[in-house]
Every structure is written in structure tokens, then in C-alpha cells.
N, CA, C and O of each residue as an XYZ file, in Angstrom:
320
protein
N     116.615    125.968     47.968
C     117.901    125.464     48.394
C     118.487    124.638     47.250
O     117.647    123.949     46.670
N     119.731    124.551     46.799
C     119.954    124.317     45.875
C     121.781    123.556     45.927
O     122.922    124.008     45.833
N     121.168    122.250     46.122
C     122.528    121.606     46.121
C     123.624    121.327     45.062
O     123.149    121.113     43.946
N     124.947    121.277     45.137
C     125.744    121.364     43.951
C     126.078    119.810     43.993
O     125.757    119.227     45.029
N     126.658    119.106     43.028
C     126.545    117.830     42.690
C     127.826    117.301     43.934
O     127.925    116.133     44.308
N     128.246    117.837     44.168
C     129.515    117.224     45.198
C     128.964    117.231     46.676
O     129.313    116.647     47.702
N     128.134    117.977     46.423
C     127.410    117.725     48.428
C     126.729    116.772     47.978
O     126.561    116.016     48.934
N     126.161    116.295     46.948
C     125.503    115.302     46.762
C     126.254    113.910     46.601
O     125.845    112.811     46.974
N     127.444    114.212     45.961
C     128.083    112.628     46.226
C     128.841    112.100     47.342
O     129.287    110.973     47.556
N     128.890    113.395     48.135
C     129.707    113.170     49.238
C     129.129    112.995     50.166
O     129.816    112.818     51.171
N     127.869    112.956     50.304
C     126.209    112.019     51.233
C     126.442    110.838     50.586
O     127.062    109.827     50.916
N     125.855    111.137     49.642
C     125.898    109.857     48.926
C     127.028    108.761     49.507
O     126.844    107.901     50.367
N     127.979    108.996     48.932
C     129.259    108.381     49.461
C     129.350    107.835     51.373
O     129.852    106.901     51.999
N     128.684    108.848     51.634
C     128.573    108.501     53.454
C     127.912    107.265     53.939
O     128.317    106.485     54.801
N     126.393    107.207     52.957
C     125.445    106.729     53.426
C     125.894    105.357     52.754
O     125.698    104.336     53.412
N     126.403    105.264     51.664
C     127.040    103.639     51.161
C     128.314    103.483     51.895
O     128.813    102.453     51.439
N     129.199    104.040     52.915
C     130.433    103.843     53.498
C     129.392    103.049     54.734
O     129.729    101.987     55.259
N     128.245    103.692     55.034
C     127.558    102.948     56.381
C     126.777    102.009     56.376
O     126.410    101.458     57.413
N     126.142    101.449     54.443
C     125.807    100.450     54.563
C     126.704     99.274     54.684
O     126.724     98.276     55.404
N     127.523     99.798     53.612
C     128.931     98.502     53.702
C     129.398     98.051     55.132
O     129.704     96.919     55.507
N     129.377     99.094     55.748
C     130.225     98.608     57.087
C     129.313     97.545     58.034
O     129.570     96.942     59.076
N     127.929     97.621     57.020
C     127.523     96.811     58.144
C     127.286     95.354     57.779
O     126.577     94.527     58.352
N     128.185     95.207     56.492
C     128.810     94.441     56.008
C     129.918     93.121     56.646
O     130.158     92.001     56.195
N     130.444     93.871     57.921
C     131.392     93.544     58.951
C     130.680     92.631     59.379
O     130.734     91.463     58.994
N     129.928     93.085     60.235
C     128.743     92.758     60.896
C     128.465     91.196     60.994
O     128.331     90.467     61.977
N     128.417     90.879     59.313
C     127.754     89.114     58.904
C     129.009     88.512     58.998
O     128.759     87.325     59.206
N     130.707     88.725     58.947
C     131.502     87.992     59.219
C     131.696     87.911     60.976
O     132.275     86.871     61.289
N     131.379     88.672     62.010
C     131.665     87.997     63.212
C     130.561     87.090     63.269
O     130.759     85.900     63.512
N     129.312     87.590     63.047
C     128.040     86.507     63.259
C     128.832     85.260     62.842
O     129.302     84.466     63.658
N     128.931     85.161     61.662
C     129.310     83.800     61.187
C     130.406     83.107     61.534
O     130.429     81.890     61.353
N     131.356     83.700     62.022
C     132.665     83.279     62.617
C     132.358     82.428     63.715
O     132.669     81.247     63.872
N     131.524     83.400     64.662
C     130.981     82.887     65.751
C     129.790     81.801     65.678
O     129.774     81.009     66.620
N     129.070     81.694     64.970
C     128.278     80.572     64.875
C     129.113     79.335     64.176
O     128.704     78.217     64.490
N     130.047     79.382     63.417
C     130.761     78.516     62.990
C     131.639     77.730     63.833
O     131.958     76.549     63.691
N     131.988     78.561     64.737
C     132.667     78.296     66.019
C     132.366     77.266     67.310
O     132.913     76.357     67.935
N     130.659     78.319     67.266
C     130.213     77.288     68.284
C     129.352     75.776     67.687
O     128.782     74.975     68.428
N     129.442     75.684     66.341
C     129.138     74.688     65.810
C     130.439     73.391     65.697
O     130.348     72.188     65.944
N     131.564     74.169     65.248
C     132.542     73.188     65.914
C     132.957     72.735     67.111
O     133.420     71.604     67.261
N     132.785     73.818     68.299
C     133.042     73.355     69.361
C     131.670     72.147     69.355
O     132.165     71.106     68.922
N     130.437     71.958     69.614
C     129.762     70.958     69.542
C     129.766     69.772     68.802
O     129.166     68.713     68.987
N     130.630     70.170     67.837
C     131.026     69.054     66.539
C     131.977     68.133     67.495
O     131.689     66.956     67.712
N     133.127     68.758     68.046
C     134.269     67.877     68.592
C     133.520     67.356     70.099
O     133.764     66.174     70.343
N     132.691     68.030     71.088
C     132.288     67.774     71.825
C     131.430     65.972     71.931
O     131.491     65.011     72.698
N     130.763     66.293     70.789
C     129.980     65.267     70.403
C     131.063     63.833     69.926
O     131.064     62.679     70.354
N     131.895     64.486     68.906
C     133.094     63.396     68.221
C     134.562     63.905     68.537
O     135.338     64.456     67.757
N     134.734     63.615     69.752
C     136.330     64.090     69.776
C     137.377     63.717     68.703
O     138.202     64.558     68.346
N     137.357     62.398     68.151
C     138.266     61.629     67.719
C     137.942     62.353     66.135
O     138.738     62.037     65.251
N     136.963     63.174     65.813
C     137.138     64.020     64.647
C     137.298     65.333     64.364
O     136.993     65.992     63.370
N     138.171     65.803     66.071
C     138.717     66.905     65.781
C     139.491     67.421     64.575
O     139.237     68.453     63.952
N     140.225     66.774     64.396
C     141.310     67.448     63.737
C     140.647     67.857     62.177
O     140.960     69.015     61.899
N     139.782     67.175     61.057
C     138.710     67.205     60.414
C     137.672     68.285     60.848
O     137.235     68.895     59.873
N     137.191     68.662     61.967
C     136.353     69.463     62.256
C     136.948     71.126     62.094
O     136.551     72.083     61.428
N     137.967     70.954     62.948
C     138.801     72.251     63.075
C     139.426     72.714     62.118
O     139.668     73.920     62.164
N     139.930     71.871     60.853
C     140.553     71.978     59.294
C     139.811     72.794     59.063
O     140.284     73.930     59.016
N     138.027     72.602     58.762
C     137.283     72.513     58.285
C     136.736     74.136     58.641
O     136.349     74.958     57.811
N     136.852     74.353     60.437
C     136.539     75.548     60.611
C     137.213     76.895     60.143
O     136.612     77.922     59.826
N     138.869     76.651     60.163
C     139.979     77.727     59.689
C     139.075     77.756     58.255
O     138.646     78.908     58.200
N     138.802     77.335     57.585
C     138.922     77.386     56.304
C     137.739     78.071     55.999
O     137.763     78.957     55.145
N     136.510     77.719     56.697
C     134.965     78.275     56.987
C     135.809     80.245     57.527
O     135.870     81.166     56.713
N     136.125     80.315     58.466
C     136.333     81.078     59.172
C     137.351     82.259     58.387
O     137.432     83.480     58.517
N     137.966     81.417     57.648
C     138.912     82.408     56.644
C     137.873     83.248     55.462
O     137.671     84.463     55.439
N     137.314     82.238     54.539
C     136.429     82.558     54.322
C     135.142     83.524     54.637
O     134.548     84.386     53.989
N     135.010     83.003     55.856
C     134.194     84.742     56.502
C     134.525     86.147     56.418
O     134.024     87.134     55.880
N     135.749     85.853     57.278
C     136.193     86.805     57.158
C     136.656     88.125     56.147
O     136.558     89.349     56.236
N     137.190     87.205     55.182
C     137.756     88.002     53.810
C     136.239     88.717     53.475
O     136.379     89.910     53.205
N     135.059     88.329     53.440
C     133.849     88.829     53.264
C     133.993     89.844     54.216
O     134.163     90.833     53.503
N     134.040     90.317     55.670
C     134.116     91.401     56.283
C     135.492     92.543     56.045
O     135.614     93.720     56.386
N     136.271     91.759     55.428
C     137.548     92.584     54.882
C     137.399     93.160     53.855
O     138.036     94.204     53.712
N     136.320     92.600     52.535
C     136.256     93.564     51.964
C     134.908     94.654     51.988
O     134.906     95.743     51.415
N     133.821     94.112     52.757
C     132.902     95.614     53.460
C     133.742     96.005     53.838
O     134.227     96.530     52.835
N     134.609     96.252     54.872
C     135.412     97.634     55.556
C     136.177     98.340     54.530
O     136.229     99.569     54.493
N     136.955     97.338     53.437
C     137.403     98.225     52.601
C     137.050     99.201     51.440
O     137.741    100.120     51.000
N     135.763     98.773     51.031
C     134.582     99.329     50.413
C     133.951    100.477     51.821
O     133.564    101.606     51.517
N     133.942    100.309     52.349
C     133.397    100.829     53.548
C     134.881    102.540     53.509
O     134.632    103.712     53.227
N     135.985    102.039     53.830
C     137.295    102.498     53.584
C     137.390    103.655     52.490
O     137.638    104.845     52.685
N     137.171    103.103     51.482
C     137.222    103.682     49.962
C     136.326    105.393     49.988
O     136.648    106.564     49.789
N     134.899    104.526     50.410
C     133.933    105.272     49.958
C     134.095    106.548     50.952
O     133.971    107.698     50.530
N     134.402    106.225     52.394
C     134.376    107.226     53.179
C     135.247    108.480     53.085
O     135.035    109.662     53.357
N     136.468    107.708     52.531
C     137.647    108.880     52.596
C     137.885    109.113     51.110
O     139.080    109.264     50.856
N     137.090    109.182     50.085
C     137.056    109.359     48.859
C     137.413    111.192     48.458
O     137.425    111.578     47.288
């Protein structure tokens, strides 16, 4: 059996579109643990909400852009 180099990059290409994506994956985890770490943050110190919650957008933005670019690497590779 004798594969030609384009069935080969185009696996290829599949199997790194499905690692990346799971790439996504570590930005909800972290969104969500960041989350429920602030909600306990203000719970504990109300009066340092506003400091806590700054603090989370910015954590949380940060995550995210990390899962924005697995999908788009994820994106790339699949429909290449």
C-alpha cells in the first residue's frame, strides 16, 4: 500500500487540528476556576470587590485569547 505525500499531510493536518482544539479545553477550565475563585474572594472581602473583579476580566481575558488561538490553529490546520 503505498501512500502519496498529500494523504499524508492531510492526516497529518487532522490529527494536529484535534490536538489544538483541545487546546480550548484549558481556557474554560481556567475561566471557570478563576471565577469561582473570585466569587470566594468577594464572598470572604466584599469591600474588595471591585479590585477582585478588575483583576478577574483581565485573568479571564487572558484565558481566553489562549483558547482563541487553539481554535484558530485548530481552524487553519483543518480546512487547509
Amino acid at each position: 500500500m503505498v501512500l502519496d505525500s498529500a494523504a499524508i499531510i492531510t492526516g497529518m493536518s487532522a490529527i494536529g487540528a484535534g490536538i489544538a482544539a483541545i487546546g480550548c479545553i484549558g481556557g474554560g477550565i481556567g475561566t471557570g476556576n478563576a471565577a469561582a475563585k473570585a466569587v470566594e474572594g468577594v464572598s470572604r472581602q466584599p469591600e474588595a470587590k471591585g479590585s477582585i473583579i478588575s483583576t478577574l476580566v483581565i485573568g479571564a481575558a487572558f484565558s481566553e485569547a489562549t483558547a482563541i488561538y487553539a481554535f484558530l490553529i485548530a481552524l487553519i490546520l483543518a480546512f487547509k
